[in-house]
Backbone as a chain_set.jsonl record, in Angstrom:
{"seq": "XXXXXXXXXXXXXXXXXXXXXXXXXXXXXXXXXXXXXXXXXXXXXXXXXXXXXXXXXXXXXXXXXXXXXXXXXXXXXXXXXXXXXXXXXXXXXXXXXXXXXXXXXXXXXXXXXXXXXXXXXXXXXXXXXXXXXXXXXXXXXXXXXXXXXXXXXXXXXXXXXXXXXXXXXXXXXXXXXXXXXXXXXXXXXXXXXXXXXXXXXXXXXX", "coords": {"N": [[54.374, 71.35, 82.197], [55.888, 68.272, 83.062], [57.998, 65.982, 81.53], [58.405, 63.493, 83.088], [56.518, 62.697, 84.061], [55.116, 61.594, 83.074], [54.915, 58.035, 80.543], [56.405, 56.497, 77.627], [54.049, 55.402, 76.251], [52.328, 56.702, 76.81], [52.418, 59.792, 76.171], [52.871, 59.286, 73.12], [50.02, 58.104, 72.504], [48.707, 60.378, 73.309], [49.943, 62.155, 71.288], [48.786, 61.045, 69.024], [46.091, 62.5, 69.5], [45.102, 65.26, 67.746], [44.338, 68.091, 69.27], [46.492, 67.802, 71.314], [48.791, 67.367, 69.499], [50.982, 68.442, 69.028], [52.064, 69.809, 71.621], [52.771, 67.021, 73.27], [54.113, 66.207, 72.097], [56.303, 67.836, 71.87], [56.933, 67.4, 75.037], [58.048, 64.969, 74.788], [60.183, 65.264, 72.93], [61.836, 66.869, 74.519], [62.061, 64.741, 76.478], [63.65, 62.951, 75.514], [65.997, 64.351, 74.704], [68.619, 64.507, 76.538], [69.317, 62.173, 76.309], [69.989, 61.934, 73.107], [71.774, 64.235, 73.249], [73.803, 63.237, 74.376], [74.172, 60.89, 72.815], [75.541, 62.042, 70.676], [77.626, 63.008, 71.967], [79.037, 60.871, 71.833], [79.866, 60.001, 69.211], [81.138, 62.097, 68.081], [83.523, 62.182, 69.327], [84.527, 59.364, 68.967], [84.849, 59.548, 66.334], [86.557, 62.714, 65.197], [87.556, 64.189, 63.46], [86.151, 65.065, 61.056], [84.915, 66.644, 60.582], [82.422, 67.757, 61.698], [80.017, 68.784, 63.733], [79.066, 68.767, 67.223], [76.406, 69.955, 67.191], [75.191, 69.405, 64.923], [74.834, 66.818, 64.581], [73.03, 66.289, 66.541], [71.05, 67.763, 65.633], [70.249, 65.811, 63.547], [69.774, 63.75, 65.302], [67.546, 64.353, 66.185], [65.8, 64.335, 63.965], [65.728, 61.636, 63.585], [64.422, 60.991, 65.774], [61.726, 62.09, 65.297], [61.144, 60.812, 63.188], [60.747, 58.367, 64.407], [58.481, 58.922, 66.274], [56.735, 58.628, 64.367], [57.205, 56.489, 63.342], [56.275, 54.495, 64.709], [55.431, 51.188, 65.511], [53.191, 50.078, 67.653], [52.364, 47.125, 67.818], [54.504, 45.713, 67.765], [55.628, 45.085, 69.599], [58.157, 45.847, 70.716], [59.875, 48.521, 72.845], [59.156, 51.476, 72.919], [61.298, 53.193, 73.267], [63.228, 51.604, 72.652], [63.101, 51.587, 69.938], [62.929, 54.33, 69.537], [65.573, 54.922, 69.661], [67.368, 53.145, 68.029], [66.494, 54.599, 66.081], [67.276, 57.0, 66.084], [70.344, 56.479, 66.253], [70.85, 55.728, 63.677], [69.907, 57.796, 61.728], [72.368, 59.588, 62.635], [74.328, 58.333, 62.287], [74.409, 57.87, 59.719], [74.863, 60.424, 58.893], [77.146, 60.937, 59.668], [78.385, 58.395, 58.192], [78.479, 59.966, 55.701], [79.903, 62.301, 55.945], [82.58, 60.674, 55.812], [82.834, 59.209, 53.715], [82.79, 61.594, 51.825], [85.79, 62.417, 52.406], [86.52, 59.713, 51.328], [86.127, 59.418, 48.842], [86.626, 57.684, 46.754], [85.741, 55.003, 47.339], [83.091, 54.981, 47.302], [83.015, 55.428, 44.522], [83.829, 53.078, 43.217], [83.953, 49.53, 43.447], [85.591, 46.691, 43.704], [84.004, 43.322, 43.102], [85.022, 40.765, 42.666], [85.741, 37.514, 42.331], [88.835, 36.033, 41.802], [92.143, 35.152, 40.903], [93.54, 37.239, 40.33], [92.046, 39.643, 41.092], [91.534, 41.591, 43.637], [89.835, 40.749, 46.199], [86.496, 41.289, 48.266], [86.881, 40.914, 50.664], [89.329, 41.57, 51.229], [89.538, 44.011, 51.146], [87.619, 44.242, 53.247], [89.042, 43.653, 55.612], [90.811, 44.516, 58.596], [93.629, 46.291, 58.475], [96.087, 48.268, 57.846], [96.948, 48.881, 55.162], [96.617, 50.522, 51.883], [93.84, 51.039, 50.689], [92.67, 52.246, 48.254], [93.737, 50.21, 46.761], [93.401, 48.146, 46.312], [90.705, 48.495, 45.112], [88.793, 48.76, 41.547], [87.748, 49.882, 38.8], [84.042, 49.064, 38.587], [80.896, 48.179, 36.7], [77.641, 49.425, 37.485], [77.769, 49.82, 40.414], [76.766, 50.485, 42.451], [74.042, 49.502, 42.591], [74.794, 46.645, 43.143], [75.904, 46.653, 45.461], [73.599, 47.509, 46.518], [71.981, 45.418, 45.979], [73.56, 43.466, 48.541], [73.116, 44.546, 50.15], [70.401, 43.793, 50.556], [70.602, 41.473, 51.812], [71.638, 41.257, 54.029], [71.533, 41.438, 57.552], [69.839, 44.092, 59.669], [72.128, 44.763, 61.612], [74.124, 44.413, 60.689], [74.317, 45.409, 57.783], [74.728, 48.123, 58.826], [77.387, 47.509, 59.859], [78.76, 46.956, 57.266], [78.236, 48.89, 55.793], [79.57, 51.126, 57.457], [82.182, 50.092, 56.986], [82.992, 49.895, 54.608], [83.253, 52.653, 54.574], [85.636, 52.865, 55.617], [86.387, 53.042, 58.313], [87.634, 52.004, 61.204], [87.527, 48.849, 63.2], [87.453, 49.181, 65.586], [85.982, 51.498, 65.906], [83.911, 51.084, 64.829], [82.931, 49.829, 66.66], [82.355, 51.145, 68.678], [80.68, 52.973, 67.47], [78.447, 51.667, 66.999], [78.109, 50.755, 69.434], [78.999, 48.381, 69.865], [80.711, 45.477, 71.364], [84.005, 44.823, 69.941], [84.36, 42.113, 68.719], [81.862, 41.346, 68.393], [81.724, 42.796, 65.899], [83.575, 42.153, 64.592], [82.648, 39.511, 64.274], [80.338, 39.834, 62.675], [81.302, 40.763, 60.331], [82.28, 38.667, 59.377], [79.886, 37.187, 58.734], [79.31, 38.898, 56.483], [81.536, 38.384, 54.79], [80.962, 36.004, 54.314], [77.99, 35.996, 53.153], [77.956, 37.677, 50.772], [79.772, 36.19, 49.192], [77.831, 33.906, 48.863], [76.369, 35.653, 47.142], [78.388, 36.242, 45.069], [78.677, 33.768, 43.79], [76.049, 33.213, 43.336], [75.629, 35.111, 41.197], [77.707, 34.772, 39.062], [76.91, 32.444, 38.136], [74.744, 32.921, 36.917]], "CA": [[54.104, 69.922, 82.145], [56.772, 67.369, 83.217], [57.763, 64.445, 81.059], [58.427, 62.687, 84.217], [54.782, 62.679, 84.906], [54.344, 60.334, 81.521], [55.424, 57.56, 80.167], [56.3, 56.641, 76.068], [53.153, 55.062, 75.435], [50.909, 57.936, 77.283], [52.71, 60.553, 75.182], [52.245, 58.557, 71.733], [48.538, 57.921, 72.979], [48.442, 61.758, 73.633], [50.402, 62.636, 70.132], [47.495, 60.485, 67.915], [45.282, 63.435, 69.433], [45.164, 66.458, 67.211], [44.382, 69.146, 69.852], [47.338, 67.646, 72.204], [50.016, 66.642, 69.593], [52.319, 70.076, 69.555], [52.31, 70.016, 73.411], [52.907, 65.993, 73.348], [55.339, 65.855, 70.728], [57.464, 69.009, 72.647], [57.187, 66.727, 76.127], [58.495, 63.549, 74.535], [61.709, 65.693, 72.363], [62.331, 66.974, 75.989], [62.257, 63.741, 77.435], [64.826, 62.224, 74.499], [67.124, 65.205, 74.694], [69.547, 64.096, 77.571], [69.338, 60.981, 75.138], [70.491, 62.282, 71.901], [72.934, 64.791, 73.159], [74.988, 62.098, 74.758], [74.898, 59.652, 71.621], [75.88, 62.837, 69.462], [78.82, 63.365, 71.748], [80.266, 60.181, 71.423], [79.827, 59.785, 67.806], [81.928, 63.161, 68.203], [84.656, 61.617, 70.157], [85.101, 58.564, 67.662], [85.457, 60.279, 64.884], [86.969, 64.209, 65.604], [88.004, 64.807, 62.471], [85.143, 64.728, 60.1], [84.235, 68.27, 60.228], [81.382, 67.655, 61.855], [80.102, 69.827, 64.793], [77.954, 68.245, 68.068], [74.805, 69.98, 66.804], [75.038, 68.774, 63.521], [74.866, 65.28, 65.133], [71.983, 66.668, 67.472], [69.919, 68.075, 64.778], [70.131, 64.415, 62.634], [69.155, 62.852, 66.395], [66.335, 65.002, 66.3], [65.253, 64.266, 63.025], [65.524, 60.492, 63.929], [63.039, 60.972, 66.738], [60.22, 62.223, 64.85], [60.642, 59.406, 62.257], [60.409, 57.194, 65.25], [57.325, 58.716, 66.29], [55.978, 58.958, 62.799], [56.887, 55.133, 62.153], [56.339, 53.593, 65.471], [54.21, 50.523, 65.682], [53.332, 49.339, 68.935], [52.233, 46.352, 68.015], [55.731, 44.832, 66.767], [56.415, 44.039, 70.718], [59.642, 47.014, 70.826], [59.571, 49.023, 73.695], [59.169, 52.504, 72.067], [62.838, 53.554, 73.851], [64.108, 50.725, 71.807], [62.783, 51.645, 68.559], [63.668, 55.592, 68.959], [67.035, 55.15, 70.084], [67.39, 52.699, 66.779], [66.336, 55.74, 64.884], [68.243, 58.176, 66.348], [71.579, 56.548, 66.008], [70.88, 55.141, 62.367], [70.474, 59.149, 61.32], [73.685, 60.279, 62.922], [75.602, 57.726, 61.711], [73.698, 58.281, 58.128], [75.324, 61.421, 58.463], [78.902, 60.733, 59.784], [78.73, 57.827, 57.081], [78.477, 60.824, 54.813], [81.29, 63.234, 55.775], [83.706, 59.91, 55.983], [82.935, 59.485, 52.43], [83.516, 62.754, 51.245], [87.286, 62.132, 52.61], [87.136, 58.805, 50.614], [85.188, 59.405, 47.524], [86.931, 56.222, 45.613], [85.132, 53.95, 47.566], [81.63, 55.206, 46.348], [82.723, 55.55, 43.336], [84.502, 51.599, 42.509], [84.891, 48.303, 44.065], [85.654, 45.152, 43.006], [84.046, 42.276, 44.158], [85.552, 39.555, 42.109], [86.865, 36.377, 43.183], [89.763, 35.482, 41.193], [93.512, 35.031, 41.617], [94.22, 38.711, 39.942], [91.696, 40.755, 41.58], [91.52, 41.431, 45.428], [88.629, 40.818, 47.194], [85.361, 42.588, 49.072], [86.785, 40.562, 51.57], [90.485, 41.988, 51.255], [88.983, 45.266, 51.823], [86.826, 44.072, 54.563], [89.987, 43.119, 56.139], [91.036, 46.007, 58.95], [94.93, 46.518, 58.607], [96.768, 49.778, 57.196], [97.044, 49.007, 53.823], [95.703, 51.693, 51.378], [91.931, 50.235, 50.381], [92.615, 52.503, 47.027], [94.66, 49.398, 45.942], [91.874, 47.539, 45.906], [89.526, 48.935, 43.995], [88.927, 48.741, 40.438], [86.176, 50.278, 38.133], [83.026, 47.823, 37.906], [79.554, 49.073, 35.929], [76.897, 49.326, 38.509], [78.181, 49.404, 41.382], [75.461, 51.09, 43.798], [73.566, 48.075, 42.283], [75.364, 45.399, 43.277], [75.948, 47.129, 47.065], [71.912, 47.684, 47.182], [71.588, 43.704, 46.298], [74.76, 42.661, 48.869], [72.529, 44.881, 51.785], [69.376, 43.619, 50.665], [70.755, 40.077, 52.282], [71.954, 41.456, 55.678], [70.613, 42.033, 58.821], [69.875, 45.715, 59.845], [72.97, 45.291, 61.858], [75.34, 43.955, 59.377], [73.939, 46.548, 56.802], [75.629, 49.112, 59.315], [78.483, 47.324, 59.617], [78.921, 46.778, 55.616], [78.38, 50.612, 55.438], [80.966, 52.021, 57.793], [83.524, 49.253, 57.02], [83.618, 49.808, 53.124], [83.546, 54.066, 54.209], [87.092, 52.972, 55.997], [85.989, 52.663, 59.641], [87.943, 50.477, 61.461], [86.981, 47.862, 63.784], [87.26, 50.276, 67.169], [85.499, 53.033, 65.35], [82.332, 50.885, 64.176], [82.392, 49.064, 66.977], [82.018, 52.379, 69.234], [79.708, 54.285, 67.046], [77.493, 51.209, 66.9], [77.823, 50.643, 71.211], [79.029, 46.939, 70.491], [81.857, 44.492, 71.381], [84.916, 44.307, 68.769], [84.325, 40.819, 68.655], [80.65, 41.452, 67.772], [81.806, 43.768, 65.122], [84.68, 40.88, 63.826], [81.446, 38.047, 63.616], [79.398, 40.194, 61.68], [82.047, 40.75, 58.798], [82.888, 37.453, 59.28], [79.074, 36.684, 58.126], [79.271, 39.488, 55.791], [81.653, 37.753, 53.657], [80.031, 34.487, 53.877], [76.791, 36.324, 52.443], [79.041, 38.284, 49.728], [80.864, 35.069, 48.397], [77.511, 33.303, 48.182], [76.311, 36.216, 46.623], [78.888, 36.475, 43.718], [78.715, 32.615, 43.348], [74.959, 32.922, 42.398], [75.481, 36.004, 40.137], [78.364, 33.945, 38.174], [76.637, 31.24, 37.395], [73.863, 33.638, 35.579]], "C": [[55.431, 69.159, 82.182], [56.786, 66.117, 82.684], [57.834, 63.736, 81.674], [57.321, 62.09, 84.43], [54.025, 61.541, 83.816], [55.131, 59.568, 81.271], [55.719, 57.348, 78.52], [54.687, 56.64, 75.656], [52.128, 55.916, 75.775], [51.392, 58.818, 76.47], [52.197, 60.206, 73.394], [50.85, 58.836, 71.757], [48.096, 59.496, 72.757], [48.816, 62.849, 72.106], [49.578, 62.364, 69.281], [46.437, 61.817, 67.93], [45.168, 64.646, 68.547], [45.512, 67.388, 68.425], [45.613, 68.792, 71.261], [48.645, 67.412, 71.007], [50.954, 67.509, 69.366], [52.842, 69.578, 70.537], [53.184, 68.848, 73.468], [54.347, 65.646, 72.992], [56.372, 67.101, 71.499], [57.956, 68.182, 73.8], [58.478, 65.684, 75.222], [59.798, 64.104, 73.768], [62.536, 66.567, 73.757], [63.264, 65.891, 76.626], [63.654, 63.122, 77.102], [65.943, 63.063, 74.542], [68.098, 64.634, 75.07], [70.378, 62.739, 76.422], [70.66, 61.305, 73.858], [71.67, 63.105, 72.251], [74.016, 63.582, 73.49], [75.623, 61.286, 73.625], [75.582, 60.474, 70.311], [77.264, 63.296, 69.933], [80.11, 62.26, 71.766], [80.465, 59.636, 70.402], [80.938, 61.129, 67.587], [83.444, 62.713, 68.347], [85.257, 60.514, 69.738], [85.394, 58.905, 67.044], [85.275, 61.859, 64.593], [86.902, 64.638, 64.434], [87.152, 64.451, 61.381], [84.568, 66.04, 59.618], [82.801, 68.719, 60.496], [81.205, 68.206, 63.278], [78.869, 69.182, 65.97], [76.934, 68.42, 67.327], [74.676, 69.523, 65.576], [74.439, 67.283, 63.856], [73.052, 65.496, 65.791], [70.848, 66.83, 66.517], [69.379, 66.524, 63.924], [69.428, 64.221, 64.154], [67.75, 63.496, 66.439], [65.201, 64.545, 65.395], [64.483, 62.334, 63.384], [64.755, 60.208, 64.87], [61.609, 61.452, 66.248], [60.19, 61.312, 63.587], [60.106, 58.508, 63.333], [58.68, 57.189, 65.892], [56.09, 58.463, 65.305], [55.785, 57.393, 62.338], [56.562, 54.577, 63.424], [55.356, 52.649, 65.472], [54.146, 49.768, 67.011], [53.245, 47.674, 69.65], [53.076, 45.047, 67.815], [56.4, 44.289, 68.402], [57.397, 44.783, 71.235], [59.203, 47.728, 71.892], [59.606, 50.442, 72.434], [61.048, 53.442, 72.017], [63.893, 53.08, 72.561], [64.2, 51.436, 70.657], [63.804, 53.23, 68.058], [65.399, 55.439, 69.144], [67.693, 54.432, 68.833], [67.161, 53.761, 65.755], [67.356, 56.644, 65.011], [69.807, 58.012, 66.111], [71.774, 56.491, 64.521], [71.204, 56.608, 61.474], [72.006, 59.302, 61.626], [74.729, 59.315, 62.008], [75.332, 57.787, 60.065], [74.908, 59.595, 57.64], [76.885, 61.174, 58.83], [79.45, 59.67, 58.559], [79.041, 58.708, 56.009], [79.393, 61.796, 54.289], [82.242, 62.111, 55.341], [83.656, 59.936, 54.168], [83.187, 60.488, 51.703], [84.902, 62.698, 51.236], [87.423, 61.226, 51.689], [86.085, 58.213, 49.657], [85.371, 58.151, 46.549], [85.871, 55.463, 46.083], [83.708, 53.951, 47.501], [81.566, 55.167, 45.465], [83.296, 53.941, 42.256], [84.791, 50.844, 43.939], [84.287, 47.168, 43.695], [85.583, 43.882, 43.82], [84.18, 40.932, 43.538], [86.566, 38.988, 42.595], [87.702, 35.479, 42.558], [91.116, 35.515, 41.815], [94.122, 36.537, 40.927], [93.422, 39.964, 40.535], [91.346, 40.33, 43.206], [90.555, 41.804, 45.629], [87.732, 41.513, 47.791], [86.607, 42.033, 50.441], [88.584, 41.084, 52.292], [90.796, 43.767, 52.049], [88.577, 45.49, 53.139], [88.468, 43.979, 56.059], [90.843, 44.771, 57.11], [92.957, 45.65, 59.321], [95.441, 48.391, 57.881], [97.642, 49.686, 56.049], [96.226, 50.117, 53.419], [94.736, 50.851, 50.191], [92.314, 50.654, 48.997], [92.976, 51.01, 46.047], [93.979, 48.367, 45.652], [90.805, 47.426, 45.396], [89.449, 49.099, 42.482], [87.436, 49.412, 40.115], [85.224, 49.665, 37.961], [81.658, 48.748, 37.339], [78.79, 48.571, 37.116], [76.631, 49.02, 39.96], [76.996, 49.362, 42.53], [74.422, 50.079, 43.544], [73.735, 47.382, 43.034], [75.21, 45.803, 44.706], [74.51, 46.985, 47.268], [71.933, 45.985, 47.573], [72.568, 42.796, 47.538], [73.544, 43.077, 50.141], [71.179, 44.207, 51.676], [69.314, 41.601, 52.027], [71.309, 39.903, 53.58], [71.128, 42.127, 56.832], [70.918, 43.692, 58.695], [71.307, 46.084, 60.577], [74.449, 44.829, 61.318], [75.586, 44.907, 58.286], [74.811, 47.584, 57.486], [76.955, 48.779, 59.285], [79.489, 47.404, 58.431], [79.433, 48.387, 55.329], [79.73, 51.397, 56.025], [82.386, 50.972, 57.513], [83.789, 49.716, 55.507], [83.752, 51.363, 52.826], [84.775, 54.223, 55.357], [87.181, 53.711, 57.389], [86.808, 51.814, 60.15], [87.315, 50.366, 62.649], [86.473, 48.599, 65.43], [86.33, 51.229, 67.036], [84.144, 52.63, 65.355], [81.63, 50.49, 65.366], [81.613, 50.341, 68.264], [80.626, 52.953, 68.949], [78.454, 53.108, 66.888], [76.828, 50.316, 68.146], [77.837, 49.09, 70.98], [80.515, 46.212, 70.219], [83.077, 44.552, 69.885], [84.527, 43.064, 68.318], [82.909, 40.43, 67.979], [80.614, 42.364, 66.324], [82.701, 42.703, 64.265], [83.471, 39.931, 63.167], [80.568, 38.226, 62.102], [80.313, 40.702, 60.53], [82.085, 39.521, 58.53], [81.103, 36.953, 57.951], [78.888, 37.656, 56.891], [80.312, 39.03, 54.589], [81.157, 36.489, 53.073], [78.835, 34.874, 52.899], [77.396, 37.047, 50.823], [78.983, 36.993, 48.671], [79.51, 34.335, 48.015], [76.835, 34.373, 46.838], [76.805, 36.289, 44.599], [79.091, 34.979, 43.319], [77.418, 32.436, 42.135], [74.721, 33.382, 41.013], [76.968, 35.212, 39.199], [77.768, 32.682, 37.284], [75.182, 31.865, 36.278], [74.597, 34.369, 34.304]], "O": [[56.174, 69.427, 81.237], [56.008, 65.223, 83.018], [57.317, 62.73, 81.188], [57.217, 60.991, 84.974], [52.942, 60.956, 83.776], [56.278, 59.9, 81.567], [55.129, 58.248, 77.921], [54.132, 57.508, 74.983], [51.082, 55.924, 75.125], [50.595, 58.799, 75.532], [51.366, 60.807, 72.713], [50.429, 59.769, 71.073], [47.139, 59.745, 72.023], [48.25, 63.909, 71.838], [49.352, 63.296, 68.51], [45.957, 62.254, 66.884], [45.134, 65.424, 69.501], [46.696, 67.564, 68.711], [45.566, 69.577, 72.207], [49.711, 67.241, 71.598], [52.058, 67.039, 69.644], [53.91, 68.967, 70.52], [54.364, 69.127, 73.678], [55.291, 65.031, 73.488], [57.541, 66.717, 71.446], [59.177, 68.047, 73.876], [59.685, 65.924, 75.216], [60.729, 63.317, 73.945], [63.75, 66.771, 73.791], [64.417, 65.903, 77.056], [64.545, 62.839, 77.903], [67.014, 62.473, 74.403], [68.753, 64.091, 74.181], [71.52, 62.557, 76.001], [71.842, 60.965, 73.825], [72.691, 62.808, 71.63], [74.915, 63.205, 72.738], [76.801, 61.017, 73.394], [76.02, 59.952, 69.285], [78.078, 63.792, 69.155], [81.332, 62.402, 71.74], [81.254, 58.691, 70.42], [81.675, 60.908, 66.626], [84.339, 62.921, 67.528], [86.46, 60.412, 69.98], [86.592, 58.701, 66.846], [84.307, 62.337, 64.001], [86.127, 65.575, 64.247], [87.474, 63.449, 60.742], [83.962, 66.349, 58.592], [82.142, 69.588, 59.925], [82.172, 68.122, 64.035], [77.72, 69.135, 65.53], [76.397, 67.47, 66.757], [73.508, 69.199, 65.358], [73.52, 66.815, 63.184], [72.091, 64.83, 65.407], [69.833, 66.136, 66.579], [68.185, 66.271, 63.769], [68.276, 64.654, 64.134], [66.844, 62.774, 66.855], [64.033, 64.379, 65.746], [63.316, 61.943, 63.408], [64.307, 59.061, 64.88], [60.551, 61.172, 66.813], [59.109, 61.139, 63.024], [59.041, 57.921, 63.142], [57.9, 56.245, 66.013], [54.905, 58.193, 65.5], [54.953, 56.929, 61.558], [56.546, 53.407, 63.041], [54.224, 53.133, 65.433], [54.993, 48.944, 67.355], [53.56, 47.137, 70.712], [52.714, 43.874, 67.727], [57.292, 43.452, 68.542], [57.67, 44.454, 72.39], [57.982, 47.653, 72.031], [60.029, 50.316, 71.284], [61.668, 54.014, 71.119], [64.76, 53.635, 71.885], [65.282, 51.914, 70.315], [64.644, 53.456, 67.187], [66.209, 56.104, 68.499], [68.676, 55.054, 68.43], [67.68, 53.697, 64.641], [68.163, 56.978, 64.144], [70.528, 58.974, 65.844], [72.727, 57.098, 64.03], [72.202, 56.772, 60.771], [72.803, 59.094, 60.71], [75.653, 59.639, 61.261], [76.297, 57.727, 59.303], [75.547, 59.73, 56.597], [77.717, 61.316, 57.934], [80.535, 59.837, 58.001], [79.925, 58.292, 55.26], [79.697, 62.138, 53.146], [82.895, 62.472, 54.362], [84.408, 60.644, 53.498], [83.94, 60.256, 50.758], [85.429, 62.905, 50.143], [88.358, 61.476, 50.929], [85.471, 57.147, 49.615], [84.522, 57.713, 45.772], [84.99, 55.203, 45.263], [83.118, 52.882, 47.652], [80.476, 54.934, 44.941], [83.191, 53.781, 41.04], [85.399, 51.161, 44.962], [83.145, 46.769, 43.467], [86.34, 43.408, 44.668], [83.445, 40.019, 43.914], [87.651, 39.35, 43.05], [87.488, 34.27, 42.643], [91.299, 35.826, 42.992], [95.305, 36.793, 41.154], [93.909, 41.095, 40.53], [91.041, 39.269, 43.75], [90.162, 42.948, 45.398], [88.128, 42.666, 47.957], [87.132, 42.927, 51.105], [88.937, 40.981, 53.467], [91.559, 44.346, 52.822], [88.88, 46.378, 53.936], [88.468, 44.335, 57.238], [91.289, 45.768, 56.542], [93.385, 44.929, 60.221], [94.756, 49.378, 57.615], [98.747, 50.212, 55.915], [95.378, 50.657, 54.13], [95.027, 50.258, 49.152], [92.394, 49.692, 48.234], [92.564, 50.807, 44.905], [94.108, 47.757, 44.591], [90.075, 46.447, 45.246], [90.382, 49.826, 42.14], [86.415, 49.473, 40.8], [85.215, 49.429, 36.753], [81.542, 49.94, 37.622], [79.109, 47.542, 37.712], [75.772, 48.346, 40.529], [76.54, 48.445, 43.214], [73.83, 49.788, 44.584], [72.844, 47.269, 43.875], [74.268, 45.237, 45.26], [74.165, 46.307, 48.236], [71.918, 45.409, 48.661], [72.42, 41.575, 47.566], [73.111, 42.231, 50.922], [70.68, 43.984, 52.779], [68.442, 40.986, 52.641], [71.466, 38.837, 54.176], [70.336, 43.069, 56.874], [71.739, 44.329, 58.034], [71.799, 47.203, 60.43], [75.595, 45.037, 61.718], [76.705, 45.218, 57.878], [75.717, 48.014, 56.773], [77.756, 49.56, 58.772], [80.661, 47.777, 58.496], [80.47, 48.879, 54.883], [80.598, 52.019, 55.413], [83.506, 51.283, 57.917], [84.977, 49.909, 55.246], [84.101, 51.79, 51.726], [84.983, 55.289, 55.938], [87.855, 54.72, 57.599], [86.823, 50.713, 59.6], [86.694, 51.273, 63.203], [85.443, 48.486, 66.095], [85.866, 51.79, 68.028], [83.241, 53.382, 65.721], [80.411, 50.565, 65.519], [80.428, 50.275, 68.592], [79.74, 53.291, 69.734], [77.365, 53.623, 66.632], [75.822, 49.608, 68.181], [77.026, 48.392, 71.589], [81.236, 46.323, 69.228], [82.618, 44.216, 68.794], [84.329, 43.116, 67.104], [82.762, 39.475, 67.215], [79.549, 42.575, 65.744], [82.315, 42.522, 63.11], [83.331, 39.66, 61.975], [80.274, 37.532, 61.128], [79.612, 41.147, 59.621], [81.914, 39.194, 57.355], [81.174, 36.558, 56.787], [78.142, 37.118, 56.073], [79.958, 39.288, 53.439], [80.996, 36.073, 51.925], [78.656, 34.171, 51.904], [76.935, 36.56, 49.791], [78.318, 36.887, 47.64], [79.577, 33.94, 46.851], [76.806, 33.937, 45.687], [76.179, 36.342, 43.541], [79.812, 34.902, 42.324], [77.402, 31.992, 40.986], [74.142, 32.842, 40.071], [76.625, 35.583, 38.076], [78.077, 32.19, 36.199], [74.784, 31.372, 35.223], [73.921, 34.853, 33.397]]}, "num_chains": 1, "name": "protein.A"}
């Protein structure tokens, strides 16, 4: 059987079936292959040194395609392409977010997002030069807190940005592994401290 011969939404259609969705579901991780290897080898090629091996990348892309079929709704308007290919990178980079942190365990474990004249900034951090980030960070209580409530207020693609910028990504790296413009990668910090600052305005005044 040739996935050629189908399109997303005849496969899906064909996957709802019980006695077709093995077969269905084999066509359609066929079809995505070509797909996923590619976006696993230039997530490779950004960032070499992670210790991370193509298939490692491949297997996450994999994984991210049967969420996609698992969550897809058709009626949200997305082409289905759209949606998986949104899944598939979000894993990989789930997981490259993961090794990078291992290298730079401080920054999971403290940062300070107070806006005074003695402590330096989210936004100091945010800031891509070749200073060492350590110098920036201080101990705060609840941190993974405070980060949940900072993402709960950004877009899905700000949230990525937030993520690989504060696991010491720079600006070429994110903008690569997330297939957009520097300049589109600059805006969205840019609104990422705007959302931040009102952020720690509101939580001050409680």
């Amino acid at each position: 059987m040739d996935y050629r011969e189908f399109n997303d939404q005849e496969l899906l259609s064909y996957i709802s079936e019980a006695d077709t969705m093995e077969h269905s579901s084999e066509i359609l991780f066929q079809k995505y292959k070509p797909l996923i290897s590619k976006i696993a080898r230039k997530m490779i090629a950004t960032c070499p040194n992670l210790g991370l091996e193509t298939k490692d990348l491949i297997q996450e892309g994999y994984l991210g395609l049967h969420q996609a079929i698992d969550t897809y709704d058709d009626q949200k308007e997305v082409l289905f392409f759209t949606y998986a290919k949104t899944c598939i990178e979000s894993r990989m980079i789930s997981l490259v977010v993961a090794s990078r942190r291992l290298k730079h365990k401080f920054l999971n474990e403290s940062l300070s997002f107070e806006f005074d004249d003695e402590t330096k900034t989210l936004e100091a951090v945010l800031e891509d030069n070749s200073s060492n980030p350590e110098s920036y960070l201080i101990e705060v209580e609840n941190t993974e807190e405070m980060i949940r409530q900072i993402k709960d207020r950004l877009t899905f693609f700000e949230a990525q940005v937030f993520e690989l910028k504060i696991n010491h990504f720079n600006y070429k790296e994110i903008a690569d592994l997330l297939g957009k413009e520097p300049k589109a990668i600059d805006n969205a910090i840019q609104r990422i401290k705007t959302k931040i600052s009102s952020y720690l305005e509101e939580n001050n005044k409680n």
